[in-house]
N, C-alpha and C positions, 0 to 999 in steps of 0.2 A: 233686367237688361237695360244699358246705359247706349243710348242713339249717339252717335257721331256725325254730323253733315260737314262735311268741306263744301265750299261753294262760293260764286261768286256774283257781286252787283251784276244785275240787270238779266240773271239767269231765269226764266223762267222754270225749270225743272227744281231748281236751286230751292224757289221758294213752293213748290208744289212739295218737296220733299221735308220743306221746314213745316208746313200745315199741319202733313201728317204725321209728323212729331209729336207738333203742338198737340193736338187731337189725339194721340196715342197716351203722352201725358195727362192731360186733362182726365183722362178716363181709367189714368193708375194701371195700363196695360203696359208700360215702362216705367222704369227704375229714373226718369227725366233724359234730358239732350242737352246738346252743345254743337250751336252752331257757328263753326269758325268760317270765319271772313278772310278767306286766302289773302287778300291785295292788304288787308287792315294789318296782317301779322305778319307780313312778309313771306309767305308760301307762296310756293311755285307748283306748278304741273308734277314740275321734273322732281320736287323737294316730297310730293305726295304719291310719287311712283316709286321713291323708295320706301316709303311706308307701306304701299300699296303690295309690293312687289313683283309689278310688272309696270310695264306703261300705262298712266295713264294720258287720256286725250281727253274726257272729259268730263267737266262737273255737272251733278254735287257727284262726288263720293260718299257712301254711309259706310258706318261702320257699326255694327251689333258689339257690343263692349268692345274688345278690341278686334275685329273679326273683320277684314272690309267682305261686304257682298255688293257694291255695286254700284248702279247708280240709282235713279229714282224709281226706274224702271223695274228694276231686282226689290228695293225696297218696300213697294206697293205689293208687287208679286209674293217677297214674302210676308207683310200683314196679311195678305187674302189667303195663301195654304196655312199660315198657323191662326188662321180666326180671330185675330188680337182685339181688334173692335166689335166684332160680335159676342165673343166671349166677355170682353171689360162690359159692356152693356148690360150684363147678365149679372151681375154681380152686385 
């Protein structure tokens, strides 16, 4: 599974959700990430709600290879129901 972060400077969830990326990688429970810098690449809200396919309001957005689920909040939620870090531990 390939992480996607949309997100932007000075976000705190932004980087709370790149950590545990990092951290998901490091420990080979993902396939790597890619964190895009909305303002760096010229994305918008409005340019990641059609990706999204609904509105978004706010960053980061992830995305599970191409799959969005959410924000940081969904994203932590789902490492903890599929075990990602306890399980890569294990290994």
């Amino acid at each position: 599974m390939f992480v996607t972060i949309y997100g932007r400077p000075g976000c705190p969830f932004c980087v709370f959700a790149k950590d545990l990326a990092q951290r998901l990688e490091a420990r080979d429970a993902i396939d790597g990430y890619r964190y895009v810098d909305m303002p760096s690449e010229g994305l918008t809200k409005a340019d990641l709600s059609v990706k999204v396919g609904q509105t978004v309001h706010t960053v980061p957005q992830v995305f599970l290879d191409d799959t969005p689920i959410g924000g940081f909040s969904e994203f932590d939620q789902y490492v903890r129901e599929h075990r990602l870090l306890a399980a890569a531990a294990t290994h």
